[in-house]
Structure formats: structure tokens, C-alpha cells
C-alpha positions in Angstrom: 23.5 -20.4 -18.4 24.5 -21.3 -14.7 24.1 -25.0 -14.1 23.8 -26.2 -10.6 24.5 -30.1 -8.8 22.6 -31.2 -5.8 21.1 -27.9 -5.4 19.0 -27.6 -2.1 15.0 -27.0 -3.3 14.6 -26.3 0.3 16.5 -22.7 -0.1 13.9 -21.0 -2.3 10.8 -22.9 -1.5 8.7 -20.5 0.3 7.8 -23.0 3.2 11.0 -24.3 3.6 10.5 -27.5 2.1 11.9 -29.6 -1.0 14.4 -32.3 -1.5 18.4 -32.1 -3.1 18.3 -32.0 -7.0 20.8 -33.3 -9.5 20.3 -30.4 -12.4 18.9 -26.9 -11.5 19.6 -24.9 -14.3 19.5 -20.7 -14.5 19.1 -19.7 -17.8 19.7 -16.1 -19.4 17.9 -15.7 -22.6 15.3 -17.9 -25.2 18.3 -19.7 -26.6 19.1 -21.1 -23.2 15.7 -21.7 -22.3 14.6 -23.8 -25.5 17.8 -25.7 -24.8 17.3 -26.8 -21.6 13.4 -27.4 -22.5 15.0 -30.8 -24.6 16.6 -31.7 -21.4 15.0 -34.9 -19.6 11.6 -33.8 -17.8 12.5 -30.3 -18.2 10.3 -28.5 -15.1 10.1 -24.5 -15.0 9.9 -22.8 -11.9 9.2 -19.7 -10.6 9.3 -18.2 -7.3 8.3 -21.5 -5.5 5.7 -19.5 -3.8 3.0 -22.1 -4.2 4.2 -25.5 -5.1 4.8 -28.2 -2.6 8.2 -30.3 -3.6 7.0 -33.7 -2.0 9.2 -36.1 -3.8 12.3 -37.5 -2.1 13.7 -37.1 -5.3 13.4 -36.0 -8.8 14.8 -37.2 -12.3 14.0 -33.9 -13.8 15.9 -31.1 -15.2 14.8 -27.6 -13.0 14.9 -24.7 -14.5 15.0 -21.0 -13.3 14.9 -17.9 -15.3 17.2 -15.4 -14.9 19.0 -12.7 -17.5 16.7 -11.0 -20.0 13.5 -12.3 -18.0 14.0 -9.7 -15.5 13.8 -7.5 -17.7 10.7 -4.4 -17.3 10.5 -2.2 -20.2 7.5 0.8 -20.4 7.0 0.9 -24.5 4.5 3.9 -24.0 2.1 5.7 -21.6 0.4 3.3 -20.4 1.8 -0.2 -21.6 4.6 -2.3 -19.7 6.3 -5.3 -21.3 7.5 -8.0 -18.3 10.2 -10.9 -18.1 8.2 -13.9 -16.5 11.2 -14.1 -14.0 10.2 -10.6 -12.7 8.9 -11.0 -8.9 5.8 -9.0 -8.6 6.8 -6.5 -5.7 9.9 -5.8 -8.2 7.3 -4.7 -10.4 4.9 -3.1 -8.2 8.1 -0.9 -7.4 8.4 0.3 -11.0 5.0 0.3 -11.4 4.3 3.2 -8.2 8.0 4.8 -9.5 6.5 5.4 -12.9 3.0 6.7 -11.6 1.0 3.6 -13.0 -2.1 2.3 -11.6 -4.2 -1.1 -11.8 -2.2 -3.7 -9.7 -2.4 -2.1 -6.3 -5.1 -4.4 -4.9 -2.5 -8.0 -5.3 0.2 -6.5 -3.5 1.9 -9.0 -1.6 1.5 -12.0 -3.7 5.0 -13.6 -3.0 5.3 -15.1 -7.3 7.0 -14.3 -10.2 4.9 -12.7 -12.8 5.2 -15.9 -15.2 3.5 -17.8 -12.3 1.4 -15.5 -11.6 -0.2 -15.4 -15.2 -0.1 -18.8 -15.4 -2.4 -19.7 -12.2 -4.4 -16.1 -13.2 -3.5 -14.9 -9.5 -5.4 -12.2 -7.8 -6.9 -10.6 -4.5 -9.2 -8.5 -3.3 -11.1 -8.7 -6.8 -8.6 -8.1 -9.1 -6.8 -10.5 -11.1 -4.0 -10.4 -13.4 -5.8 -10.9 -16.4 -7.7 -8.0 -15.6 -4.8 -5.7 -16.8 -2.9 -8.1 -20.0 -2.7 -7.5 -23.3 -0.8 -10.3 -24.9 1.9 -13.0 -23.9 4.9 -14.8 -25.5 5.3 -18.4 -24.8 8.5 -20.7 -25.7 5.4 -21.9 -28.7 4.2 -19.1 -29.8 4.6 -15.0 -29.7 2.5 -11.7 -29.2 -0.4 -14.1 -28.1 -3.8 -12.0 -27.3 -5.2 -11.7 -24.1 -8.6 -12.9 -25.7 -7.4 -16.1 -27.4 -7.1 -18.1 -23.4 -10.3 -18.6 -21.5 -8.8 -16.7 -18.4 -11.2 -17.6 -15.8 -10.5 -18.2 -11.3 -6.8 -19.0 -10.9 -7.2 -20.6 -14.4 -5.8 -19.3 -17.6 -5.4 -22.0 -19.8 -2.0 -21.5 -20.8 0.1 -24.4 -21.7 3.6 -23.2 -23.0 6.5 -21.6 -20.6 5.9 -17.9 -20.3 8.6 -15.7 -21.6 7.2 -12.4 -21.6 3.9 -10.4 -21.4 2.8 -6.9 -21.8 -0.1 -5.2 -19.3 -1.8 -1.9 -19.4 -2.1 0.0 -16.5 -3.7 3.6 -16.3 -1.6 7.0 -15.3 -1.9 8.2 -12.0 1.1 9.6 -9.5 3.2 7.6 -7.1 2.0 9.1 -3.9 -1.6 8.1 -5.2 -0.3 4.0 -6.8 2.1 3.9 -3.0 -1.2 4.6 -0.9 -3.5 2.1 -2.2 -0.8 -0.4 -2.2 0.0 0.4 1.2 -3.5 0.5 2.2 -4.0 -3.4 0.7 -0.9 -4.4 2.2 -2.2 -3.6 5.5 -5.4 -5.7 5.0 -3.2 -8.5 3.7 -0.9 -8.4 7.1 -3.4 -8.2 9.2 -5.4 -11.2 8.0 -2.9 -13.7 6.6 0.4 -15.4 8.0 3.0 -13.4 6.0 5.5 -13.3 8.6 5.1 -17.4 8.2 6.9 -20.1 5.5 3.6 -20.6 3.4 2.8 -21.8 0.2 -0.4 -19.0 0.6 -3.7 -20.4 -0.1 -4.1 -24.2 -0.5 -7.4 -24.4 -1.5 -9.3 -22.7 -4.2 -12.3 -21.3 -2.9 -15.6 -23.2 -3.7 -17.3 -19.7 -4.7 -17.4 -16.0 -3.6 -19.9 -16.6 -1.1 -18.1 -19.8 0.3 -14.8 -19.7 1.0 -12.2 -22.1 1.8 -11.2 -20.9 4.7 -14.9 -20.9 6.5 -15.3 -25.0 5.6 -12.1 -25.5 6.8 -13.3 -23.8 10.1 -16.3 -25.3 10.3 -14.4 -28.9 10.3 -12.6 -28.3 13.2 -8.9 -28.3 11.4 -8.3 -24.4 12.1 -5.0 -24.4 14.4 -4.2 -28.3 14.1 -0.8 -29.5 13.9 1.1 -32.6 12.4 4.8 -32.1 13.8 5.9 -28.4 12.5 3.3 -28.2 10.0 -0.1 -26.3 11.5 -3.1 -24.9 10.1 -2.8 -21.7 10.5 -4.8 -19.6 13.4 -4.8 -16.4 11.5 -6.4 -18.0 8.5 -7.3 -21.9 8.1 -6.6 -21.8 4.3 -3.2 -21.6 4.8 -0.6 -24.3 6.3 2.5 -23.2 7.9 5.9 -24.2 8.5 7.0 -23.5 12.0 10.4 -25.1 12.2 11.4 -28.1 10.0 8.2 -29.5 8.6 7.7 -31.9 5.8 5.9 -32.5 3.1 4.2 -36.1 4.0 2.8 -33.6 7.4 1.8 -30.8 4.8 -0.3 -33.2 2.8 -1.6 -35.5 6.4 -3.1 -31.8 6.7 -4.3 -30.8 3.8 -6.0 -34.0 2.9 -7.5 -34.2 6.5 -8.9 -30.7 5.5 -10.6 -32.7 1.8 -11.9 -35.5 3.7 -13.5 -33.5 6.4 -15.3 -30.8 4.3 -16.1 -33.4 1.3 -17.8 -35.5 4.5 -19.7 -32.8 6.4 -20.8 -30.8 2.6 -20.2 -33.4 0.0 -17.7 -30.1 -2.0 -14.5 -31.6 -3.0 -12.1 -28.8 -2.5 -9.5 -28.3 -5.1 -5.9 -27.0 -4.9 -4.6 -23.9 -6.1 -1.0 -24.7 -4.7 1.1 -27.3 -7.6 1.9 -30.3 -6.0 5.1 -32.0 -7.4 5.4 -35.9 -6.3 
């Protein structure tokens, strides 16, 4: 366990933004983890890809996984077990080194797999609950697949992931590298990557209406409040061009609520966290 004083949130937020902190806290194993979880307003975090730190402070105990929740184990032909703290182009990398297939189409989704359970994340179809088998929370272990309600960036899961286990299907890395390479293109060329985002802000209403074309249609694609714009590439997502903060961030994004909840009456709904 690695403790940490007046740790900067703003280092490993992925848009740059976030307040000092009194007690960030690494842990290594379960032991560690369950200890710090009895620590005042014990938060987990993962790869602080999507949430938005908009406090000026926090009395909260923030805690990062580290250790044996790296860890990526194949137990047999086609089943992987996972740390939570694993990043997900760590284990695309195994994945495409080992010749397994069934994650290509969410490459370059910047979380760590516990995350990325938790919120169900996907693209281009896929999600991660597609592939799962089972989980293990701090609560409870080997917890099947079919006992959450898994549905759109939803999964229903309430206790800190510790591990899971997914099954892909057995292919050959040249075969795994080429799709991944061929959705990574696609993502490049129509999101901000090269941008500090938090990714998508808003969930999208349905398949056949997303975020991104209300937003549009209100006028908000390209605006700006100080550093913080909506992006040009693609209006569901609000970057950080230079020192932007979080009261701009959410000026923007509530603009973007009001605005599409006036011209449709559709109350969009965030699929970034947002910790006041």
C-alpha cells in the first residue's frame, strides 16, 4: 500500500482537470483494498477517463488499484481472468499476442477494465458484457454474468470490482491486430483522441438518435467557455485546450441539456461520473 498527501487529481484525469487531495491511496492486494474501503468516504477510481473532478476539494479517501489487479491470467483456450486495474489496450495487447478474438471493435476506449464493466462500455456494437462470464466484487465472488441486468452503459453493479473472467474465441494475431487496427482507424478519424477528453458526455437517446446530432442541431458544436470547447470533430465530446475547468466543462454541458431538452423536450443523461 502506497499512500499519497496532496496528490494532484489533475495528473491522471484524462482532461486535465481535478483539484489537490489529502489521501490517494494505491493499494496492492484484497487485504489492502478492504482496508482502505473502512476509510472516511472511501472513493475507487480507475483510469479517470470519464469522470469530471469538479469539487474544489474533497474529504474523501481515493483509492487506486495497483499490485495483483494488474494481473491477466489465460486459465484455458478461450477464457481470460482480468485485474479491474488492467487498462484495456494492456489487454487488447495480450489479447492479439495470444490469438484471441471478441474485443476488437472497443479498441481505444482510454478505461480500466473495472470501469469499463462497471459503466458496461462499448462501441461500434459491442459491449463488454457481450464477452463476460462472471465477476468478483469486494461483496461477493465468482458472480455470473446473468445475475446483473447488463443493459446500455448500465450494468447494475454496486460493489468495487476486483476481478472478472471473459471468453473470447481463437483466432491468430495477424487476424485480432487487423480488425483492431481497422477500428482504430474509424475511431481516429471521427473522435478527438489526440484531445484531453472525458470521451462521450452524453448517453445517446437511442440508436437512431444520437447525442452528438441534438447537440448539433442546437447550435453548441464548436462553442467555447475559456479552454473548454465543444468539440468540432464530434459535439458529444468537450475538450480541454489549455487549462480549462470544471465550472466551464459543466457551463457547456448544461448549455448542451437545456438547449436540446428546449428544442425536443429529451433530457439527455450523462454517461461521464461527475464528482462535486
Amino acid at each position: 500500500m502506497i499512500k499519497h498527501e496532496n496528490f494532484k487529481l489533475e495528473k491522471l484525469s484524462y482532461i486535465k482537470i481535478g483539484c489537490n487531495v489529502r489521501n490517494f491511496i494505491e493499494v496492492e492486494n484484497e487485504k489492502d483494498l478492504l482496508y482502505t474501503m473502512k476509510m472516511k468516504n472511501p472513493k475507487l477510481l480507475g483510469a479517470m477517463s470519464n469522470i469530471l473532478f469538479a469539487g474544489d476539494e474533497y474529504d474523501s479517501t481515493f483509492i487506486s488499484l495497483r499490485g495483483e489487479f494488474l494481473s491477466i491470467k489465460r486459465i484455458n483456450e478461450t477464457d481470460v481472468r482480468v485485474g479491474a486495474g488492467v487498462r484495456l489496450f494492456t489487454l487488447l495487447g495480450f489479447l492479439a499476442d495470444q490469438g484471441l478474438s471478441g474485443l476488437e471493435e472497443i479498441v481505444g476506449i482510454p478505461g480500466s477494465m473495472g470501469g469499463i464493466l462497471f459503466m458496461n462500455a462499448g462501441a461500434n456494437g459491442k459491449s463488454i458484457s457481450d464477452v463476460l462470464l462472471e465477476f468478483d466484487t469486494v461483496e461477493k465472488k465468482s458472480v455470473n454474468k446473468d445475475e446483473c441486468q447488463f443493459s446500455y452503459r448500465h450494468s447494475g453493479i454496486e460493489s468495487p470490482i476486483e476481478f472478472m473472467t471473459f471468453r473470447f474465441k481463437k483466432s491468430n494475431f495477424l487476424n485480432v491486430k487487423a480488425k483492431m487496427s481497422e477500428f482504430l482507424k474509424k475511431r481516429n478519424s471521427a473522435q478527438p483522441s489526440d484531445m484531453p477528453s472525458l470521451g462521450c458526455v452524453f448517453k445517446n437517446p437511442s440508436p437512431d438518435n444520437p447525442a452528438w446530432k441534438l447537440i448539433d442541431s442546437v447550435g453548441m458544436r464548436s462553442k467555447c467557455i475559456n479552454d473548454l470547447c465543444v468539440s468540432s470533430k464530434h459535439s458529444n465530446f468537450i475538450v480541454n485546450t489549455g487549462k480549462g475547468k470544471a465550472k466551464d466543462f459543466l457551463y457547456l454541458s448544461e448549455e448542451i441539456k437545456k438547449r436540446v431538452k428546449e428544442k425536443y423536450n429529451i433530457n439527455l443523461e450523462y454517461e461521464i461520473e461527475i464528482l462535486f
